[in-house]
C-alpha positions, 0 to 999 in steps of 0.5 A: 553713431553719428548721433553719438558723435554729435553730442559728444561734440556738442558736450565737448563745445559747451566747455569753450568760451564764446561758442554760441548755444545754437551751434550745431555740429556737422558729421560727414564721411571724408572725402576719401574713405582711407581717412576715417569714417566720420569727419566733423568741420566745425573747428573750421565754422568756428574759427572767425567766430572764436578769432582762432585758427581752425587747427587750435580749435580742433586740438582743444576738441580732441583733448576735451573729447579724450578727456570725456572719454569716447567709447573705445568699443566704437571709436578706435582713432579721432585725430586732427587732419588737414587745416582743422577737420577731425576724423574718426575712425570706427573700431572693427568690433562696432562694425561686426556689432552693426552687423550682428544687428542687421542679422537679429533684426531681420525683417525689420532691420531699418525701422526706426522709432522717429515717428512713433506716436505720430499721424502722417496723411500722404495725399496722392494721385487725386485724378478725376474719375474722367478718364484711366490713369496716364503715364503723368498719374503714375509718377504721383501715385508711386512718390506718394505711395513710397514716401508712405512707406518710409514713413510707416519704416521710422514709426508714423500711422500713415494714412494714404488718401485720394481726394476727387471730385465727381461733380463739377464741369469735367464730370458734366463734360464726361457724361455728355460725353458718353451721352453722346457716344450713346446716341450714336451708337442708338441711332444706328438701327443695324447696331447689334448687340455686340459684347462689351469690350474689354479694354484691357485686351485690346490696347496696343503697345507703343512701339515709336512714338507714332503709337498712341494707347488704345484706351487714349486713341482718339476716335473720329468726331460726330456731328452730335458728339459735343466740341468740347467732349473726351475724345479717348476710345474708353468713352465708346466702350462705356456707352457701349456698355450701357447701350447693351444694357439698357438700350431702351431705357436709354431713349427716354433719358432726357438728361446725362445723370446716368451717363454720368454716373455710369462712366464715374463707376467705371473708370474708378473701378479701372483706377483702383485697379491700375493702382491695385497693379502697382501694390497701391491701397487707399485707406480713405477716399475723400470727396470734394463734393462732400464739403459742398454737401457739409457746408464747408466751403460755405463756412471757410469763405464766410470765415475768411471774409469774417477776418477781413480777407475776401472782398468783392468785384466785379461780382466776383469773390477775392482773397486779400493775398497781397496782404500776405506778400503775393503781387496780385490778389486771388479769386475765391468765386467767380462771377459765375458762381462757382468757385475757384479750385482754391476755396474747396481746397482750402476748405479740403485742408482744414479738414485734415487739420481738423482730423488732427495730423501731425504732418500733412503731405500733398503730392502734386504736378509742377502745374500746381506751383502757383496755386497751393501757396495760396491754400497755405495763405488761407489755412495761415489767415484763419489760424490754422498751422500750415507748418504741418502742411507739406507739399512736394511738387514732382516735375512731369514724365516724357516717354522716350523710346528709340532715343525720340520722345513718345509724343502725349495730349490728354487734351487730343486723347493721345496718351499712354494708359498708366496701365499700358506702361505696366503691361510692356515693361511691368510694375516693378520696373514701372515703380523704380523707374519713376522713383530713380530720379529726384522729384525736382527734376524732370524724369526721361522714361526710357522704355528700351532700358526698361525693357531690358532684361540685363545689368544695364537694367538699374530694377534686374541689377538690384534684384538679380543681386537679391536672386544670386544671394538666395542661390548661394543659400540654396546651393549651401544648403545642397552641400549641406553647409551648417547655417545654426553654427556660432557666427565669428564676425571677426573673422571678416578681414577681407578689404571686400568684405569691411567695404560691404558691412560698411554699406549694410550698417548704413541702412537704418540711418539711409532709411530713417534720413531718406523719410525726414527729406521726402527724397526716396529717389536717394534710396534707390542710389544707396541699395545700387551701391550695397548690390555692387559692393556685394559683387565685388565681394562675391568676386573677391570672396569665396564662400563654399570650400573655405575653413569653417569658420570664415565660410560661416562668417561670410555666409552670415555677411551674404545673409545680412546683405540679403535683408537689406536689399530685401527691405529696401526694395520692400520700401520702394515697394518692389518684389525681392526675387529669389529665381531669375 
């Protein structure tokens, strides 16, 4: 409706002298809901433009839209109000059509064709396999997997990628690590061959602040355990493993290759199968070591240097960003050798340029916000459209618990497992809680509302709404209610009922807007707002024992009800219940 609207408008304005070509029409609903569904304010944008009062532009509006004849099967009022805005009021019959949509369509009611034809590739969680997901990952991974599925709901082919690294300092760090843990466990001749432990079984819960996860609970520190060595528990346990493996084998080890890759296979294996708890699938895993082992970086500096960007000093590598409006210049390579994480990243974006997506999105931690414009910087210097390129930037998560806040280092290993997280309060909760707030803000994690099994509990509101709907169903059915009889819609008069089909009938355009904007949080609101127009119709409306037709009618209402919060909660990537 609002894109009909629009270009009514836009027709309508195109027969006034002087409004400018690119003016674009605002529709929005009134402030208060009794004065239409729609309004526009674009007499008053207009006026100082046009030197006419807001009011005369609006009424030579709403005599040109009379002329152009708007369709009274969906608009049944326009008028001018206040100083120049003009509302429109939809007619009852677009309502119950909306609604009869929402009823055909079913499952996939909400989809939209936007992206049709179009490629996305979402980027996310892109932890190195150095140790289990913490609390910190688990935002990024539920953002990136749920703006995926907005995507795949207004039509894009969306691949979700990871992207690691398995060599460099932190891998050399993680295997020395292990190796130490090994040589200590070696040297003590009485050591038995214990089980492997299970990591999973034995991690405590956080209470208080005070309580650390078991996998992050930091371990007393050797003589031979190296200073700058992970620190976290579940780097005993895989030197434990190993040395029950192949303890001899191990004394003749001279260097930390297999302790490397014995720790890499492990905790990935772990971080698949924390996302996998959360309902999250990778489509590709992108190494950054493969672009090292192609050539890429190599090609992207010497292409950067060939257009004039990359100088030396001080026996390192700069890029010229202060050609590009930055106050400093960038280093590329160090004088070590090594390169900064800008160059691989830069060389990692052309790649998905190459790869030939129509939108690129990264999701990334507020500690990135200072390094990806220079990515952007780099990919713009060699010619290539960074525009393509998206980055959402999500502010960090604090546990909170007792009204204190649960305290966290992953430098020290006292950090909360993603995992752990999901144990106490579940996935489903685990994934609206991170998705409840906007990505921009920081995010308080209460754990004693997560755990909370009632109303107060934003997650079991939604999804005991979805649970009570599938209940009068079954109930229905018991009585032996007649679902396949004709549906007469207009039956539906009650101010409850007209207030509910108007939150249902908003979904596709909720879904299709919420996608454009990135902002799923915004998707958790509207489904909040559906459930609680349903209970008020719920309480307001009784379904069995009243006059055929209207008891048809407003179970075709409470069945359209349960396909939105259905496939709402599909899209944050939720279970919708129907026991609770």
């Amino acid at each position: 409706m609002k894109a009909y609207l629009k270009q009514v408008l836009i027709g309508a304005l195109s027969g006034i002298e002087h409004v400018p070509d690119d003016f674009e029409p605002e529709l929005m609903p009134p402030a208060n809901p009794e004065h239409g569904d729609l309004a526009t304010n674009c007499a008053l944008k207009l006026a100082r433009h046009l030197r006419r009062s807001p009011h005369q532009i609006a009424e030579d509006l709403v005599q040109r839209l009379a002329s152009a004849g708007l369709d009274k099967d969906r608009i049944a009022v326009y008028e001018v109000a206040g100083p120049g805005f003009i509302n429109f009021r939809f007619s009852s019959r677009y309502w119950y059509l909306e609604l009869q949509a929402c009823l055909d369509e079913h499952a996939n009611y909400g989809r939209t064709q936007e992206g049709t034809g179009k490629r996305a590739l979402v980027e996310f969680v892109s932890a190195n396999p150095t140790g289990p997901l913490t609390v910190g990952h688990g935002r990024n991974a539920v953002l990136g997997d749920t703006i995926a599925n907005l995507l795949e709901w207004t039509g894009y082919d969306v691949t979700r990628e990871y992207y690691f690294n398995d060599a460099g300092r932190q891998m050399r760090v993680l295997g020395v690590s292990v190796r130490g843990r090994c040589d200590e466990l070696l040297a003590d001749a009485s050591q038995p061959f214990a089980r492997e432990p299970k990591a999973v079984a034995h991690r405590q819960r956080y209470a208080t602040k005070k309580l650390v996860s078991g996998r992050g609970q930091p371990v007393a520190v050797s003589t031979t355990f190296p200073d700058d060595g992970y620190l976290g528990s579940y780097i005993t346990d895989i030197a434990q493993a190993l040395v029950n493996e192949r303890r001899l084998s191990l004394l003749e080890e001279t260097g930390t290759e297999v302790f490397t890759a014995a720790a890499k296979l492990v905790i990935f294996t772990d971080i698949k199968a924390t996302l996998q708890r959360l309902g999250i699938r990778m489509d590709t895993y992108f190494n950054e070591h493969s672009l090292y082992e192609s050539g890429a970086v190599a090609e992207t500096l010497e292409a950067l240097r060939a257009a004039g960007f990359v100088y030396e000093k001080d026996q390192a590598q700069w890029l010229k960003t202060t050609d590009l409006g930055k106050e400093k210049d960038t280093v590329l390579v160090k004088r070590s050798g090594e390169p900064t994480y800008r160059l691989p990243d830069i060389a990692y974006h052309r790649n998905k340029c190459v790869r030939g997506y129509d939108v690129i999105i990264d999701i990334f931690g507020a500690d990135h916000i200072a390094t990806y414009p220079d990515v952007l910087r780099g990919l713009r210097i060699l010619g290539y459209d960074d525009s393509r390129v998206e980055v959402i930037i999500y502010q960090f998560v604090t546990l909170v618990c007792g009204g204190e806040e649960v305290k966290m280092s992953t430098r020290k290993a006292n950090f909360v497992t993603l995992d752990e997280l999901i144990e106490d309060v579940g996935p489903d909760v685990t994934r609206y809680f991170f998705l409840m707030r906007s990505a921009q803000r920081h995010l308080e994690f209460d754990l004693d509302l997560a755990r909370e099994a009632s109303d107060k509990n934003p997650v079991f509101y939604l999804q005991y709404a979805h649970a009570r709907i599938c209940s009068i169903l079954r109930k229905a059915k018991e009585t032996g209610f007649v679902f396949d009889r004709d549906i007469d819609l207009t039956q539906l008069t009650h101010t409850a009922e007209l207030a509910l089909i108007k939150e249902i009938v908003q979904f596709p355009q909720v879904v299709a807007r919420i996608a454009l904007a990135r902002e799923p949080h915004r998707l958790t609101s509207y489904l909040r707002g559906v459930a609680e127009a349903f209970t008020r119709f719920y309480h307001a409306c009784r379904i069995i024992g009243e006059p055929s037709l209207l008891a048809t009618a407003r179970m075709a209402l409470a069945q359209a009800t349960r396909v939105v919060l259905r496939n709402g909660l599909s899209i944050l990537g939720l279970a919708a219940p129907t026991h609770m």
